[in-house]
C-alpha positions as a printed Julia matrix, in Angstrom:
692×3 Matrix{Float64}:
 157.41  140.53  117.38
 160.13  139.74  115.09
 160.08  135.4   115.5
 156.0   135.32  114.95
 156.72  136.92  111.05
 155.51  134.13  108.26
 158.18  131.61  107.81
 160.19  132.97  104.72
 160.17  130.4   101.18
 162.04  130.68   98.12
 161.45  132.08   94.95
 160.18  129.67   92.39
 162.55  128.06   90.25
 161.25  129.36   86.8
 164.59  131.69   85.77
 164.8   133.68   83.48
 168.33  134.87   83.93
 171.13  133.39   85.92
 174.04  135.66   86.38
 178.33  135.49   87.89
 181.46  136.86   86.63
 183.45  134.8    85.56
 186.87  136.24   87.64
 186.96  134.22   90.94
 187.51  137.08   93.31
 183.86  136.78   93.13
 181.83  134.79   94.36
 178.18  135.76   94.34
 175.34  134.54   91.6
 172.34  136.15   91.35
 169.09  135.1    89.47
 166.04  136.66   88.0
 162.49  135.94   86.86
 160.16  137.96   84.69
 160.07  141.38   86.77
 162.58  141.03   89.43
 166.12  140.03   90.81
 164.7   136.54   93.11
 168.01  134.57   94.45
 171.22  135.94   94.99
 173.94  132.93   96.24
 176.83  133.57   98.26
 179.54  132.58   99.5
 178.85  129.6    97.07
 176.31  127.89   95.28
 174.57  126.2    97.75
 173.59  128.86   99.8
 171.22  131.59   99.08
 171.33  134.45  100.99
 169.4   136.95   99.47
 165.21  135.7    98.44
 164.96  138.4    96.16
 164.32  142.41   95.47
 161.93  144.08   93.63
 160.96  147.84   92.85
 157.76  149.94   93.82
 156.28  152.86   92.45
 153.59  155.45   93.74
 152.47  158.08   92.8
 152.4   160.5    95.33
 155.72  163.11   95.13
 157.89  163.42   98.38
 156.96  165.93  100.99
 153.07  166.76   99.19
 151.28  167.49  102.33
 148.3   166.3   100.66
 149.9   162.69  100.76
 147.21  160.79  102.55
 144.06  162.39  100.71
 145.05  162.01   97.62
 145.95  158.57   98.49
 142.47  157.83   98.62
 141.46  159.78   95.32
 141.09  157.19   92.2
 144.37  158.33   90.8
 146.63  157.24   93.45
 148.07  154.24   93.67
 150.61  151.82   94.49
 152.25  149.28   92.26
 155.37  146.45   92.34
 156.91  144.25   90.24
 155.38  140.77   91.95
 152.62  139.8    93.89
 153.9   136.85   96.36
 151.63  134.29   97.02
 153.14  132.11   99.6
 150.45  129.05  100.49
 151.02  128.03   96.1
 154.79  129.46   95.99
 153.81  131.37   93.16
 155.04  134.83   92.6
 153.55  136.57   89.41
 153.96  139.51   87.61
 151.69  141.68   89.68
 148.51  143.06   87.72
 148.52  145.4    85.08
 152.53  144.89   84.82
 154.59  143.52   81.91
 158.12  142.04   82.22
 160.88  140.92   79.66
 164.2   139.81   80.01
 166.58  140.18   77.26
 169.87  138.64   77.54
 172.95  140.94   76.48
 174.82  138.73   73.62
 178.41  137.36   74.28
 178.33  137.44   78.65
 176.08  136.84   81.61
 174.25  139.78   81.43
 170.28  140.68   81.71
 168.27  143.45   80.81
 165.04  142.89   82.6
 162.39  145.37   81.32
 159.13  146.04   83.76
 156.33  148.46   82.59
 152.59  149.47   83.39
 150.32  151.69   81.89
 152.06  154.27   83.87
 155.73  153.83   84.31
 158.76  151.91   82.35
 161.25  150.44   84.68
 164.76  148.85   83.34
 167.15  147.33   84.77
 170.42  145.65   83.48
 172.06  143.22   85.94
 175.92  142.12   86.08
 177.88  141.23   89.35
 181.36  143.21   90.29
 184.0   141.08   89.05
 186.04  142.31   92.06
 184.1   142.15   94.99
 180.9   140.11   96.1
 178.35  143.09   94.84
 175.36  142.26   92.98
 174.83  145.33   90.66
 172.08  146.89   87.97
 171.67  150.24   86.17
 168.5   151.15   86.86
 166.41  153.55   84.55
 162.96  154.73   85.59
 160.58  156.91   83.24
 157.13  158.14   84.22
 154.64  157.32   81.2
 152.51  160.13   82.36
 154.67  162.83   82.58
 154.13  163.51   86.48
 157.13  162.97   89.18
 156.7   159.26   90.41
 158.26  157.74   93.69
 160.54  154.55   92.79
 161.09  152.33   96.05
 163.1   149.09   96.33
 162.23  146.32   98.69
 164.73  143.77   99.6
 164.29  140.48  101.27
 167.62  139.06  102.77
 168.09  136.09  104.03
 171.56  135.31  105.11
 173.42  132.19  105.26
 170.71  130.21  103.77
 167.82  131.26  106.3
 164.9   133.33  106.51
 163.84  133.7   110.11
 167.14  134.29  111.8
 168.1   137.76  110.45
 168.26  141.56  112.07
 168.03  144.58  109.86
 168.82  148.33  110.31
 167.6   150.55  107.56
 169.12  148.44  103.84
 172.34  146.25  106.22
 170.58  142.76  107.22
 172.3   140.48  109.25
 173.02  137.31  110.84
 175.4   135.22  112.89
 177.57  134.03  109.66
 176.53  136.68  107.23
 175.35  140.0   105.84
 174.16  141.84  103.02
 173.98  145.73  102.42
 171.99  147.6    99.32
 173.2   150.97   98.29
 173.15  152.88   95.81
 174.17  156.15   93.48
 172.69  158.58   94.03
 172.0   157.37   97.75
 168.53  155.68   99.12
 166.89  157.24  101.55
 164.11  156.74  104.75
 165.55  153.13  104.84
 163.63  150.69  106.72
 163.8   147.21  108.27
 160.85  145.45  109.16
 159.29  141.69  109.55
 157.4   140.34  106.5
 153.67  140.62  107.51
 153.73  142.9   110.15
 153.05  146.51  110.15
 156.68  147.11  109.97
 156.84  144.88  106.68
 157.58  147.94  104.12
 154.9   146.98  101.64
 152.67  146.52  103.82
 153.95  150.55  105.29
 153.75  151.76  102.13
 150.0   151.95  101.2
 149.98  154.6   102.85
 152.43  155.95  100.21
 155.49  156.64  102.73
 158.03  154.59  104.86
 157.94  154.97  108.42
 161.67  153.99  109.43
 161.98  150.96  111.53
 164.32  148.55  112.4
 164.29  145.02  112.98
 166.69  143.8   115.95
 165.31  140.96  117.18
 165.68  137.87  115.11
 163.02  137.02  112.66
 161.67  137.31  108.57
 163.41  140.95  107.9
 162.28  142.86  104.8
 163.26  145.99  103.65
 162.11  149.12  101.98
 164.5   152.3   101.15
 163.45  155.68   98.27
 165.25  156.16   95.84
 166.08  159.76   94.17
 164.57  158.36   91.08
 161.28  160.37   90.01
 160.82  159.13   86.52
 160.87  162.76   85.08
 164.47  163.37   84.83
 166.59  161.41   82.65
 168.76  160.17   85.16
 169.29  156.75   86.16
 170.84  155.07   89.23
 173.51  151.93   90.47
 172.37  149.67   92.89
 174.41  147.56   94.86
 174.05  144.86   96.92
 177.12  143.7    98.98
 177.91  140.66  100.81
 180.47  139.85  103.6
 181.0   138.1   106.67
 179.07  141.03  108.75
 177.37  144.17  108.43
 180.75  146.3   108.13
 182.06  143.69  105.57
 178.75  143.99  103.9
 178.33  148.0   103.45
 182.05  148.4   102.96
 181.95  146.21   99.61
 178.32  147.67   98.13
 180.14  151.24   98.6
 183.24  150.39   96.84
 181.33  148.4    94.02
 179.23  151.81   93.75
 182.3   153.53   92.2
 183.87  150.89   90.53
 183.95  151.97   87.2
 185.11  149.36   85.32
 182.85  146.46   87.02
 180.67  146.07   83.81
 183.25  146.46   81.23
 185.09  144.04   83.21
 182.49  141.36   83.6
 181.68  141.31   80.14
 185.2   141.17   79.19
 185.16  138.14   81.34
 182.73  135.88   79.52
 183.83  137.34   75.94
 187.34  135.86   76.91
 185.82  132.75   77.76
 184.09  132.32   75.26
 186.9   133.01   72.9
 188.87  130.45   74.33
 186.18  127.61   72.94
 186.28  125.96   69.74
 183.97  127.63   67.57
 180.0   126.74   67.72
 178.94  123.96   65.62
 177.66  125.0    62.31
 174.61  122.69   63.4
 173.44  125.29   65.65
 172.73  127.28   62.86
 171.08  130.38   63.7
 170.99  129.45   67.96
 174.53  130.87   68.6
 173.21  132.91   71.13
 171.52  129.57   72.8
 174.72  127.74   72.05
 176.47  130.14   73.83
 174.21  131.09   76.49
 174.27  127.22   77.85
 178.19  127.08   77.6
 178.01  130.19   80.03
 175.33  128.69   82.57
 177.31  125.63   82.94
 180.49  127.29   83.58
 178.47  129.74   86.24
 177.3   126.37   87.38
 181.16  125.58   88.7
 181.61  126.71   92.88
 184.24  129.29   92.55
 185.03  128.45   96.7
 185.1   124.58   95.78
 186.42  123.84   91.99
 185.05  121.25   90.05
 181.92  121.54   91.95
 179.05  122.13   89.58
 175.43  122.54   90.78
 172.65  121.26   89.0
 170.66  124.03   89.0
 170.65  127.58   90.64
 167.26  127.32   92.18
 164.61  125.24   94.42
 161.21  123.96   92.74
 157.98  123.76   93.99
 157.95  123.01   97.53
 161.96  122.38   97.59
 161.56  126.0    98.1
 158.8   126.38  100.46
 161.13  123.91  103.16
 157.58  122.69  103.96
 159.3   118.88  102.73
 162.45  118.62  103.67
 164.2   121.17  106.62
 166.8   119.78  108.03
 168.14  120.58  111.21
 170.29  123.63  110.37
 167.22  125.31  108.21
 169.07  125.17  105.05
 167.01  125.63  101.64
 166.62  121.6    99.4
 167.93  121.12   95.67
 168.64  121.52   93.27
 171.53  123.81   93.79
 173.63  120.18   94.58
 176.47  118.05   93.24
 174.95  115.06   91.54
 177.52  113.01   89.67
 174.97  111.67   87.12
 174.46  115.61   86.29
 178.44  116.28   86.22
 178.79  113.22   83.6
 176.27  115.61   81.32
 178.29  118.64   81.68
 181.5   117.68   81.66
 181.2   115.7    78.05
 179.45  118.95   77.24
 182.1   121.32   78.27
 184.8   118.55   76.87
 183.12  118.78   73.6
 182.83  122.55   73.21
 186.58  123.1    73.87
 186.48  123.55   78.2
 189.15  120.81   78.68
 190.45  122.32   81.98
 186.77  122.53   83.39
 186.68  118.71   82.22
 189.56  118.35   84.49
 189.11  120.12   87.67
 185.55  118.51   87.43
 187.1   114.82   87.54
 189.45  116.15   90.08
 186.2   117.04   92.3
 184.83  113.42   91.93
 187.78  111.95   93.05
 188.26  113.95   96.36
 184.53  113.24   97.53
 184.79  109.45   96.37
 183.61  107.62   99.45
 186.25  104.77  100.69
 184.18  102.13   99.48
 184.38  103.5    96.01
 180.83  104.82   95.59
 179.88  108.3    95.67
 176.68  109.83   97.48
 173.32  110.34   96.08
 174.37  114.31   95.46
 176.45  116.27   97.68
 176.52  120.19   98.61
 179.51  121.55   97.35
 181.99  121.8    99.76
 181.37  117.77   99.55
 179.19  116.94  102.39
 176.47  114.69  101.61
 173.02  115.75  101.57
 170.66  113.32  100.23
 172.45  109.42  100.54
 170.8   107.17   98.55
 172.96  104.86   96.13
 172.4   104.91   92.63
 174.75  102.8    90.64
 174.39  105.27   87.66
 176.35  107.66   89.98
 179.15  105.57   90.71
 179.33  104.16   86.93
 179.22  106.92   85.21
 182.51  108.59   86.66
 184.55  105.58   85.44
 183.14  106.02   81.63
 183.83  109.72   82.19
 187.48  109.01   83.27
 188.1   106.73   80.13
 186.05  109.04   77.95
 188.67  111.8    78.99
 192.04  109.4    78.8
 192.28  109.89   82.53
 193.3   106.33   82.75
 196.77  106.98   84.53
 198.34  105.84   87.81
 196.92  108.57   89.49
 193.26  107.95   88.75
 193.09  104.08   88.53
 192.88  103.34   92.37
 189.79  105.69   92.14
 188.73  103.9    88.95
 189.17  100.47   90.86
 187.46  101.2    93.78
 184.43  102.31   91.84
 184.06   99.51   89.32
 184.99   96.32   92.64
 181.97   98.06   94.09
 180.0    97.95   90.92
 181.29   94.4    90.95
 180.03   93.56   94.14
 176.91   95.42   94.06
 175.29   95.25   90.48
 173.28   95.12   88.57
 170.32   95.57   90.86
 170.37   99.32   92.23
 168.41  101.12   95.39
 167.36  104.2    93.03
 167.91  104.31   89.46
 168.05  107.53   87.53
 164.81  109.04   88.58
 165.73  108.57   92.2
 162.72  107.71   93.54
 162.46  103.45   92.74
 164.76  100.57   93.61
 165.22   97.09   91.09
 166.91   96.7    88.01
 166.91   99.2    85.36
 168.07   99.17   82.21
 169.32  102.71   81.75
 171.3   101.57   85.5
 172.33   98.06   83.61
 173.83   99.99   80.87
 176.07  102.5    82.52
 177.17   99.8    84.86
 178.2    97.75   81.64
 179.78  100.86   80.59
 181.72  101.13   83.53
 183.08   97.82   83.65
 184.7    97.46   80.35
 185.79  101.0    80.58
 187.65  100.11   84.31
 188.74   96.68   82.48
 190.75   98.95   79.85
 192.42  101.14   82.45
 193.11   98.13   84.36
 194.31   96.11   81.67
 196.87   99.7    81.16
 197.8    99.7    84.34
 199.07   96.1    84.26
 195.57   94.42   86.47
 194.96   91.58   83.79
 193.1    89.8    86.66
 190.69   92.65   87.44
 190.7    93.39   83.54
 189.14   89.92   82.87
 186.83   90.07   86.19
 185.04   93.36   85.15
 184.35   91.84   81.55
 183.2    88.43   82.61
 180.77   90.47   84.65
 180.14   93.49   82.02
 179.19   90.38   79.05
 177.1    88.75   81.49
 174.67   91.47   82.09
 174.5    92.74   78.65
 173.27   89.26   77.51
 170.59   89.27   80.6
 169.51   92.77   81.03
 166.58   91.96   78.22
 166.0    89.22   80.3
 165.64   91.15   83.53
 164.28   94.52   82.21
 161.79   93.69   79.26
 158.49   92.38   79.51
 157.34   89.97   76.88
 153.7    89.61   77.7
 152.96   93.61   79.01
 149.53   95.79   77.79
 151.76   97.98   75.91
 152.61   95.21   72.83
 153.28   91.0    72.91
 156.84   92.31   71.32
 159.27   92.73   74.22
 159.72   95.96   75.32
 162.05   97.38   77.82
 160.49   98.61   81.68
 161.22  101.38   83.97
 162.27   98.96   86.28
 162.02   95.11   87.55
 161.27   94.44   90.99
 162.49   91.35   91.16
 164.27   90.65   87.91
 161.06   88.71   86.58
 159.8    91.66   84.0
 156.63   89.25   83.1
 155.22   88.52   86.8
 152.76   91.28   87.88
 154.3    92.87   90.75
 152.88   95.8    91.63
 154.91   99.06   93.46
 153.99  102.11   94.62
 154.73  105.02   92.33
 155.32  107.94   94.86
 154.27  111.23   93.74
 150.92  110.8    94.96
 150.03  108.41   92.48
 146.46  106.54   93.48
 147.16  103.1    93.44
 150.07   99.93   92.74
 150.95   99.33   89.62
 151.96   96.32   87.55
 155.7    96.99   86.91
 154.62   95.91   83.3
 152.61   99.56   83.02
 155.39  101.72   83.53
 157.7   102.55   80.89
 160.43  105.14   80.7
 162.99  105.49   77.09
 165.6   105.46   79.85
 166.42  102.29   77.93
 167.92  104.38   75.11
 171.15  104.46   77.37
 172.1   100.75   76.65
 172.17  101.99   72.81
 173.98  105.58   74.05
 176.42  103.6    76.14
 176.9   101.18   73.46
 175.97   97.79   75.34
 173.23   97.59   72.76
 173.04   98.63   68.87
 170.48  100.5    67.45
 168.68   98.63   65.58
 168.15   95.19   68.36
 164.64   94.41   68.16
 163.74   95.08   71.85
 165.02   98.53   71.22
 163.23   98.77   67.98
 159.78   97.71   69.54
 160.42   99.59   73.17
 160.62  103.07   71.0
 157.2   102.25   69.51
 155.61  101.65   72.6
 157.53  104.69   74.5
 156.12  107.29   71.54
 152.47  105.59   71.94
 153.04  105.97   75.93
 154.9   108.8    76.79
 155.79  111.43   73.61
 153.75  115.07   73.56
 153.56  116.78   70.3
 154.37  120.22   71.73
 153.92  123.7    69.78
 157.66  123.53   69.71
 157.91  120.11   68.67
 158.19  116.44   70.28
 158.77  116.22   73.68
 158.88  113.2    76.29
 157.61  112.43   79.41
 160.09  110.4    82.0
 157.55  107.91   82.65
 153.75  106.69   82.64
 152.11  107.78   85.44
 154.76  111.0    86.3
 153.56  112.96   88.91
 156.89  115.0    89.09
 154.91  118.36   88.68
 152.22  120.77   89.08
 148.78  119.89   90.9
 145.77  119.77   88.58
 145.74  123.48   89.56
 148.8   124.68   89.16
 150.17  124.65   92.27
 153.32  123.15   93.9
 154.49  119.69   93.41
 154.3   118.23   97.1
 153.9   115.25   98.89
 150.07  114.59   99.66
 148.41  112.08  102.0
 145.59  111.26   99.49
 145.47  111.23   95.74
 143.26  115.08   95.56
 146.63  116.23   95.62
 147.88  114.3    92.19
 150.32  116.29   90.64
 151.58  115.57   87.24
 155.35  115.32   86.04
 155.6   117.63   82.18
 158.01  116.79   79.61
 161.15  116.94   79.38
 163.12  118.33   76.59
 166.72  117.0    77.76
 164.9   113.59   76.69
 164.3   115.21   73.32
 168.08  115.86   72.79
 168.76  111.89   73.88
 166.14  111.16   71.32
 168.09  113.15   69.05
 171.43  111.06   70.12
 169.41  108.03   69.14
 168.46  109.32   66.27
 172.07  110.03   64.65
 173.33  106.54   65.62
 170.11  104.98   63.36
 171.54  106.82   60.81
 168.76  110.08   60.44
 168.6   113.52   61.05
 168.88  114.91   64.44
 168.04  118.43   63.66
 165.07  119.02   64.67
 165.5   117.71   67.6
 167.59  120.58   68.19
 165.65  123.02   66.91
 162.74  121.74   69.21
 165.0   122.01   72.49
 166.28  125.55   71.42
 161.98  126.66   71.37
 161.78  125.91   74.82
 164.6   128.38   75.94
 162.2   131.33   77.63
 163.34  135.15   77.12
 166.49  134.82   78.88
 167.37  131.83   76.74
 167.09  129.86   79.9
 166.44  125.88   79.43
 163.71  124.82   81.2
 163.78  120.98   83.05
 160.34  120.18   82.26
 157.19  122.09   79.68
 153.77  121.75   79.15
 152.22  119.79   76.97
 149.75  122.42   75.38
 152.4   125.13   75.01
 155.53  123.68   74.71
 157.36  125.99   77.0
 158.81  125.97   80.68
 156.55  125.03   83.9
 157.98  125.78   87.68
 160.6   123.47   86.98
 164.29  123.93   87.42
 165.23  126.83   85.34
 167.95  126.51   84.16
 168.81  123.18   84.4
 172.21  122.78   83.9
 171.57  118.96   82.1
 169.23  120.61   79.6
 171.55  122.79   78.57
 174.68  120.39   78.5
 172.37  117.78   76.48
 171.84  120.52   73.96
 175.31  121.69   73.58
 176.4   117.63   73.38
 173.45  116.77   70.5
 174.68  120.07   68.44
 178.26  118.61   68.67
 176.76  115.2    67.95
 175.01  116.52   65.13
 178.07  117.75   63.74
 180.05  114.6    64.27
 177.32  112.71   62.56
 177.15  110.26   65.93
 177.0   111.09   69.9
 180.47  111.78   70.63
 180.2   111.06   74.47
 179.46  107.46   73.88
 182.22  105.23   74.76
 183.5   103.6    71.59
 185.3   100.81   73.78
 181.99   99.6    74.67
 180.12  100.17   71.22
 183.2    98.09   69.88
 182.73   95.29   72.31
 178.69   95.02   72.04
 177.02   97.36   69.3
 179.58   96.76   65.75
């Protein structure tokens, strides 16, 4: 009965903790939200093999005959951490629960705190620098005094699939991959079962005891096991969960992680070390060390440690990325955002540069170079091993690695056939671009425009050094000529916004004052006049220096992108990407999706990595970028994660991508900025040539 179990989804993408040693001899990354571990990734970062595990209590003491009876009297009950909701991908705090995480200063571990009226659960996660364990400390206390049963339920899900595993009691398998959870003292009346079934252990357990089952036909296995924990004692347990290449592999590594007795001292020793090695925070960050800090670790557990220089974007799947009810591909695998995307790496790396990471800088160049396609472009985002997974072009993507190269003198023998290549296809393909940065239009964009500029006279001085004059002069002709046009072909001087020009998302046609209409996506209602949509993505022709501050299209294209598009948060001002977003939750709540009419409209939130490029802006016209800071560091949630998008009303994350790994680099880049007194990724070549 296995196969006819629900199909399995992923946990939503809101994180509250994101978790790796730092020691390469291990490579497993687990996640949390508020009351329980949800993702754990391994072999690398693009596959998730474990959807989560959570904890359940009852309150009925092992071997009372009167089990079932008093099951049914009004003090018996049943609680977990979660309730899943599958049909809105939402998973909650279940009812009458609280949940907190609280980071552990200085390393990548969480203390995730889970109480009811009745019981106090904590547990502090960490990974086994030596092996691929996932591990926590578990203390359980009974608020009333009476012995308590403590459960765990674990739902595996090897290799990146749901539906295709066995289980026998806490070992789940497949035909790549398997997991094992153990623990000290040992688990008992383990269980497999399919999720929904009889067999599912939550569903087994209201009658307040595991029947043992097994699961060995293929299908959604879950998992149930007691612990010795009665909330009474003041004892406490390790749990481990081990990964390998089979079941043997599997058990073998939880058990060894289980008496490791250095595995915590040694993965906090890890990140302090780290740490330590960077130049000291920026006293801009004033009082957000710990957020300073925090993002420096995320992007640096962001880096594949089976493919280096491969950094993810984010450790997680929103909205119905993680319900595979979009996009499955052949093979089953789960969708982004835990992908390559060399826009992303361009935000990191000058991050990591800046704070003092030189050699991630480097072996993160490296990794653009060996999955540069032949042509000289790069794919739309890649999984990490380098094969393509979404392969769209965006010129952005293939620009931005040649302003990262000169931005990081990498302008040598070695990297200027790669440099070539990209800027001769720049040459031949610009400006116009199939999807600019939001990935979802084609035309010409000025935030495209601008990094292609970039690109050019960046590749024209590496050229020029590596004794090209002929290509030298080529990529300038061609970088001059669309810096004087890209008003021309991006701003609108006769739009409903002002009779000022002011820059667009994008240009259909290169004609910004004709009323061509395109469909949004998104499930927005109707075509719209490219003259309605505008998007501050035009800051990047002042960031990249093809524009100076102060040009009166920028000037005027600010106004009208505050009137259209800013949010005056709790936490402070926030921007939407666009008018008309619909990058977000449904009216509802629920999952962004793809609907076939418009009583699906979701809306797309704000975004607070376009509060730190305000903030960029901001330095450049000669003002105070702090509190642009400070308003990015009030969106960090309990585990001082950085959300990708907030609401409106409260300032703080939605569903998004949490952490997203460019929130966090564009805060550690405008606290650097802040202290330079100007952005200090933007290519002074460029600003030289176009913005004195």
């Amino acid at each position: 009965m296995g196969p006819l179990a629900p199909v399995a989804c992923w946990a939503p993408a809101d994180k509250h903790g994101f978790g790796t040693a730092r020691q390469l001899q291990s490579p497993v990354w687990f996640t949390l939200r508020q009351a329980s571990l949800s993702e754990v990734y391994y072999p690398d970062l693009d596959t998730p093999s474990l959807r989560g595990l959570q904890f359940a209590v009852t309150d009925v003491p092992p071997g009372d005959p009167s089990g079932p009876s008093q099951a049914r009297s009004r003090r018996a009950f049943v609680d977990r951490e979660t309730v899943d909701d599958d049909p809105r991908h939402v998973e909650p705090v279940a009812p009458g629960v609280r949940a907190r995480v609280e980071p552990v200063p200085g390393s990548l571990t969480f203390r995730q705190v889970v109480e009811s009226p009745r019981w106090k659960l904590t547990k502090t996660w960490f990974t086994d620098p030596a092996r691929t364990s996932v591990l926590a400390d578990v203390r359980f206390e009974s608020k009333t005094g009476r012995p308590l049963r403590l459960y765990v339920l674990a739902d595996p899900a090897a290799s990146d699939t749901g539906d295709d595993d066995r289980g026998r009691g806490m070992v789940a398998w497949d035909a790549s991959s398997a997991s094992a959870v153990a623990a000290r003292p040992a688990l008992r009346d383990a269980s497999s079962g399919y999720r929904g079934e009889s067999s599912d252990p939550w569903i087994d357990l209201q009658d307040h005891a595991l029947s043992r089952s097994t699961a060995d036909a293929p299908g959604n296995v879950v998992q149930g096991a007691l612990t010795r924990l009665d909330g009474v004692r003041k004892d406490h347990m390790t749990l481990a969960i081990g990964f390998g290449r089979d079941p043997q592999a599997a058990v073998s590594t939880a058990r060894a992680s289980l008496h490791s007795r250095d595995a915590a001292h040694d993965y906090a020793a890890g990140w302090r070390s780290y740490l330590a090695s960077l130049k000291r925070p920026p006293a801009s960050v004033g009082r957000g060390v710990r957020l300073y800090q925090q993002s420096l670790m995320v992007l640096a557990a962001s880096e594949d440690k089976r493919n280096r220089g491969a950094t993810v974007a984010a450790p997680n799947m929103p909205w119905v990325w993680g319900t595979l009810t979009l996009e499955k591909p052949a093979d089953g695998r789960s969708g982004p955002y835990h992908l390559v995307w060399p826009r992303d790496f361009y935000h990191v790396v000058t991050a990591q540069k800046a704070a003092g990471d030189g050699d991630a800088a480097t072996r993160q160049l490296d990794y653009l170079w060996r999955i540069q396609k032949p042509d000289g472009s790069w794919w739309q985002n890649t999984r990490p091993d380098g094969k393509p997974h979404w392969t769209s072009l965006q010129l952005d993507e293939v620009a931005l690695p040649v302003v990262l190269a000169w931005w990081l003198g990498r302008t040598g023998a070695g990297d200027w056939p790669h440099i070539e290549r990209a800027a001769d296809f720049i040459l031949a393909n610009g400006p116009r671009t199939q999807q600019e940065r939001w990935e979802n239009q084609d035309g010409y964009s000025p935030n495209t425009i601008a990094t292609e500029i970039a690109g050019l006279v960046c590749a024209a001085a590496v050229a020029r050094a590596n004794g090209d004059d002929a290509k030298s002069a080529a990529y300038l002709v061609k970088a001059d000529e669309w810096q004087k046009t890209v008003e021309a072909l991006t701003a609108t001087t006769n739009g409903p916004y002002s009779p000022k020009p002011y820059y667009l998302r994008v240009t259909k046609d290169g004609n910004p004052n004709a009323g061509t209409t395109y469909g949004l996506g998104d499930n927005f209602p109707r075509p719209v006049d490219q003259r309605e949509i505008v998007d501050n993505s035009f800051l990047g022709l002042v960031l990249f220096g093809a524009k100076k501050w102060n040009d009166p299209a920028i000037l005027n294209s600010l106004a009208v992108g505050d009137s259209q598009l800013r949010a005056d948060t709790p936490n402070g001002p926030v921007w939407h990407r666009f008018t008309f977003d619909g990058y977000g939750e449904t009216d509802d709540g629920g999952d962004w999706d793809l609907f076939p009419t418009a009583a699906g409209q979701t809306h797309g939130r704000a975004w607070p990595l376009l509060t730190g490029e305000r903030g960029e802006y901001e330095l450049l016209a000669g003002r105070r970028a702090d509190g642009y800071l400070a308003t990015m560091a009030r969106t960090a949630n309990d585990g001082l994660m950085l959300p990708e998008q907030v609401f409106e009303d409260t300032g703080e994350g939605t569903r998004s991508a949490t952490p997203l790994a460019w929130t966090h680099a564009q805060y550690v880049r405008l606290a650097w900025s802040i202290q330079a007194g100007a952005p200090v990724e933007r290519p002074s070549i460029v600003a030289e040539r176009y913005a004195k």
